[in-house]
C-alpha positions in Angstrom: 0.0 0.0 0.0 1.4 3.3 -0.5 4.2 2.6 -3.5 4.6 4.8 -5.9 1.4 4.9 -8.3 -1.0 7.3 -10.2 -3.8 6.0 -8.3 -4.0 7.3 -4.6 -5.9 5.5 -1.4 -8.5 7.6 0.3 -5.7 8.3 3.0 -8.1 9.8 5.9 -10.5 7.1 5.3 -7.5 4.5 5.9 -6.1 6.5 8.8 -9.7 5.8 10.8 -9.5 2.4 10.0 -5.8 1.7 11.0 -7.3 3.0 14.5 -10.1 1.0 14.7 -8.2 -1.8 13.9 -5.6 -0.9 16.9 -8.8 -0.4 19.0 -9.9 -3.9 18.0 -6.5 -5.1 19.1 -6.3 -3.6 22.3 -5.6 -0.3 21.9 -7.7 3.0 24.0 -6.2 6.1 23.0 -3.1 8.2 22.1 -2.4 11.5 23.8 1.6 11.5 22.4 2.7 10.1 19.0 6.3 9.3 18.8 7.9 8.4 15.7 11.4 5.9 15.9 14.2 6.3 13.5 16.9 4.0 12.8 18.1 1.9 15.5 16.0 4.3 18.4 13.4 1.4 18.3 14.4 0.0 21.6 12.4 2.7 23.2 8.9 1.3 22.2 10.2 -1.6 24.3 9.4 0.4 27.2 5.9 1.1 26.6 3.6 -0.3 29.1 2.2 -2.1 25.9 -2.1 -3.2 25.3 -1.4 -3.8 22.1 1.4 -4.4 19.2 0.5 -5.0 15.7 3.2 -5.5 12.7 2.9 -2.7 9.8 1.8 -4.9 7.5 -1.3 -5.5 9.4 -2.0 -2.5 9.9 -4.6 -1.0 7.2 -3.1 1.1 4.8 0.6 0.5 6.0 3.2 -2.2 4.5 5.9 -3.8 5.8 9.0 -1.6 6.7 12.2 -3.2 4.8 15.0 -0.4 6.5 17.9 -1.8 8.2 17.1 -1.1 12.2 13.3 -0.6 11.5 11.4 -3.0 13.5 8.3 -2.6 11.8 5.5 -2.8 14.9 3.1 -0.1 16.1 2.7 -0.5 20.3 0.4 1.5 21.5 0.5 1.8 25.5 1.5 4.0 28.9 5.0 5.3 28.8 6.3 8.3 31.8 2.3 8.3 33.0 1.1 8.8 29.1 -0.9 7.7 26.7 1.3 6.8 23.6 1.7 5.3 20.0 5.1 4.5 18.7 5.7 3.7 15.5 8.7 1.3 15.8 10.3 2.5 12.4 9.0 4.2 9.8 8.2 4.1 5.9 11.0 5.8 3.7 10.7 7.0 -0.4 14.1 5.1 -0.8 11.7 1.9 -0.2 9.4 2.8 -2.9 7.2 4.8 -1.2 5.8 7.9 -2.0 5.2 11.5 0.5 1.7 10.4 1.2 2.6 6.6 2.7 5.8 8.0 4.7 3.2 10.8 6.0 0.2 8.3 6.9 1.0 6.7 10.3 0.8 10.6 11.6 -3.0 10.4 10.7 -2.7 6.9 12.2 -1.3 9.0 15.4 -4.1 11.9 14.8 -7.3 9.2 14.7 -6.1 7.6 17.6 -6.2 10.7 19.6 -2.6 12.3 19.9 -1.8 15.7 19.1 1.7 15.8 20.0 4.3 14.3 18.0 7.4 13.3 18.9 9.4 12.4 15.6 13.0 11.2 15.5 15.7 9.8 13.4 19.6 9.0 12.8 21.6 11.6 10.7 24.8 12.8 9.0 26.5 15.2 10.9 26.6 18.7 8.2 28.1 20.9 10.8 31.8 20.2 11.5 31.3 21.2 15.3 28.9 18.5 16.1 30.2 14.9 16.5 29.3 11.6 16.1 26.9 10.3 19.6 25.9 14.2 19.4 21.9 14.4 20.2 20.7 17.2 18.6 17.0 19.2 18.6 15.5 20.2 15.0 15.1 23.7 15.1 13.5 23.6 11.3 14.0 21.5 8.0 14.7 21.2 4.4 12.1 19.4 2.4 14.7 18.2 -0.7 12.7 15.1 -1.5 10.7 15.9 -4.4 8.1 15.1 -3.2 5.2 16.4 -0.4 2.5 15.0 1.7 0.1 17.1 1.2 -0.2 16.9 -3.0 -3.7 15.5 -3.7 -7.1 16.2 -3.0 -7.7 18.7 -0.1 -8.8 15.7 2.6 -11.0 18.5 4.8 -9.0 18.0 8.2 -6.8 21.2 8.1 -5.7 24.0 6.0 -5.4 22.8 2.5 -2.0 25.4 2.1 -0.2 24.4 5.4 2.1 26.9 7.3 5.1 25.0 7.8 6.6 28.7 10.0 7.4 27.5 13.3 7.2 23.5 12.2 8.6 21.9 15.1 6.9 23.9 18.3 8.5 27.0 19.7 7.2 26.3 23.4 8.3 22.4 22.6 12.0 23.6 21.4 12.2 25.6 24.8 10.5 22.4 26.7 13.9 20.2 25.4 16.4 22.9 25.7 15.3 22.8 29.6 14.7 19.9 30.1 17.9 18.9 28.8 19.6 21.0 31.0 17.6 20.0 33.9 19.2 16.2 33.2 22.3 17.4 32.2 22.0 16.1 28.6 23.9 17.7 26.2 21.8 19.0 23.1 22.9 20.4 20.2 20.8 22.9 17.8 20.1 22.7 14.0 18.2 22.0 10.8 17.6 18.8 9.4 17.9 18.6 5.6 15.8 15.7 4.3 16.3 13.9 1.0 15.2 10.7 -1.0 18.1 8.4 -0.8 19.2 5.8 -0.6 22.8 7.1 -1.8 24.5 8.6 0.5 25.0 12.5 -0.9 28.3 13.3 -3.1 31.1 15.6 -1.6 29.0 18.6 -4.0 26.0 17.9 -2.7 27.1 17.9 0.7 28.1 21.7 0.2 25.0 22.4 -1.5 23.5 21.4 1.6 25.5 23.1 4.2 25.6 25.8 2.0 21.4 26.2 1.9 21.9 26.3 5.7 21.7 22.7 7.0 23.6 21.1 10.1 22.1 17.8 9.3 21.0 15.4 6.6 19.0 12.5 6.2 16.3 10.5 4.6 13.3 10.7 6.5 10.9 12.8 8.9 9.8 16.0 6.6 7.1 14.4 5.3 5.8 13.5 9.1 6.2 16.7 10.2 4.4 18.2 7.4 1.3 16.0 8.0 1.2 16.8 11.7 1.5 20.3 10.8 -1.4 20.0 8.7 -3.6 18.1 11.1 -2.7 20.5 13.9 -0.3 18.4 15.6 2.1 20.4 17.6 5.8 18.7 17.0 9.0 18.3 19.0 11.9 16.5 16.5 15.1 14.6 17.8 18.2 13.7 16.3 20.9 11.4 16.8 24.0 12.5 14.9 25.3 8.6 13.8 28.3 9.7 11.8 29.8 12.4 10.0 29.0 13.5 6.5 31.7 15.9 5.5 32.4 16.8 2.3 36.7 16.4 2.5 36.6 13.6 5.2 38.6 11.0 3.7 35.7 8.5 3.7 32.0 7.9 5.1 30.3 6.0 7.4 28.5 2.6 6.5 24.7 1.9 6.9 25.9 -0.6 9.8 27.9 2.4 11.3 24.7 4.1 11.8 22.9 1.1 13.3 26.1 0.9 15.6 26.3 4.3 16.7 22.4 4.4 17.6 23.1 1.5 19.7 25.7 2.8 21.9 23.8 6.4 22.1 20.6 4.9 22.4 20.2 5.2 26.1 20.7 8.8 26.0 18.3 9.5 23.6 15.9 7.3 25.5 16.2 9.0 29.1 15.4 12.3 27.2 12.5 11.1 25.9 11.7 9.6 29.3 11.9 13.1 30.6 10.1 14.9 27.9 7.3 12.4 27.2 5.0 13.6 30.7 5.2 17.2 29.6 3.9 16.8 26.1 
């Protein structure tokens, strides 16, 4: 469901029966949607879970096929709330266009949540940050090609979105505190997002740093830009998992990435501990 094709599913119409079918499994409600990037999975495992269904049977979603993506939706308590976590994510490297990477946040939004908590693994842009660096999306690059929101106007928010302000002002001061208040080191940035799956050329790296990016990867703006729309307020998190710099002598392997979110995973998890009850 959801590759690339001239003939689009009646995405809101699938999004209320992906939650009924969660409902059916055990699920109540969502308060928080958070979104799991490459190898940050492990978190879901700590969700007081009533119910966790594979993608593929999930209406309207298919099976994830991205190194470190588990592929589940658990739906549960975690930090005293109400979450769904999507255990991975769809990507347009798989095949898939805007609208399927966008659709579990209407998943998230017809369950009930209206926070969104998105994260992934990136390349390091900036040469100040460092590889194990967590870092809080400030604003993006949509460099994909592609965009949630073409098709028909589905009703449930403004049919031209304002994407000013896309990841939530008083959210961005929430981590930047909160952070502190742990002492967890944050870094600041944007997040540049293209199609993959090649990695970017030394060129296109400047491009990028040169349109203003600290970070690059292959996934989130189109989730964003669907929460945006449905009037979900979002807070994004990276993990910087190597460095993409256009004179390094050489770049980091899909199972560096996988390795590196391993061994910072626990940091990124005890912030989201900490953020989770105020969202």
């Amino acid at each position: 469901m959801g590759h690339l094709s001239s003939i689009q599913p009646d995405w809101p119409a699938l999004a209320l029966s992906a939650a009924d079918a969660l409902r059916s499994a055990g699920a109540e409600r969502a308060d928080v949607g958070i979104m799991l990037g490459s190898g940050l999975g492990p978190l879901a495992d700590e969700v007081d879970a009533r119910c966790v269904v594979p993608f593929a049977d999930v209406p309207g979603m298919s099976a994830s096929t991205a190194p470190g993506h588990a592929g589940r939706v658990v739906v549960g308590r975690l930090e005293g709330r109400d979450v769904i976590a999507f255990q991975g994510r769809l990507h347009g490297y798989e095949g898939f266009d805007a609208r399927a990477c966008a659709f579990p946040v209407r998943v998230m939004h017809a369950l009930g949540a209206r926070s969104l908590l998105v994260s992934n693994a990136c390349g390091g842009l900036d040469p100040h940050l460092r590889a194990g660096d967590l870092l809080l999306q400030l604003d993006l690059i949509n460099a994909t090609g592609d965009q949630a929101l073409i098709g028909p106007d589905d009703g449930l928010g403004d049919r031209f979105t304002v994407m000013f302000d896309a990841y939530d002002p008083a959210y961005v001061e929430l981590a930047r505190s909160t952070a502190r208040r742990i002492d967890q080191p944050l870094r600041e940035g944007v997040y540049f997002g293209f199609r993959g799956p090649a990695y970017a050329t030394r060129a296109e790296l400047r491009a990028y740093r040169g349109m203003g990016a600290d970070v690059v990867g292959m996934s989130t703006v189109h989730e964003v830009a669907m929460a945006r729309h449905l009037g979900m307020r979002v807070l994004g998190l990276s993990l910087v998992t190597d460095m993409a710099l256009p004179d390094a002598t050489g770049h980091a392997t899909g199972d560096d990435v996988l390795q590196m979110a391993e061994r910072s995973g626990e940091r990124f998890r005890s912030l989201v501990r900490a953020l989770v009850p105020q969202l």
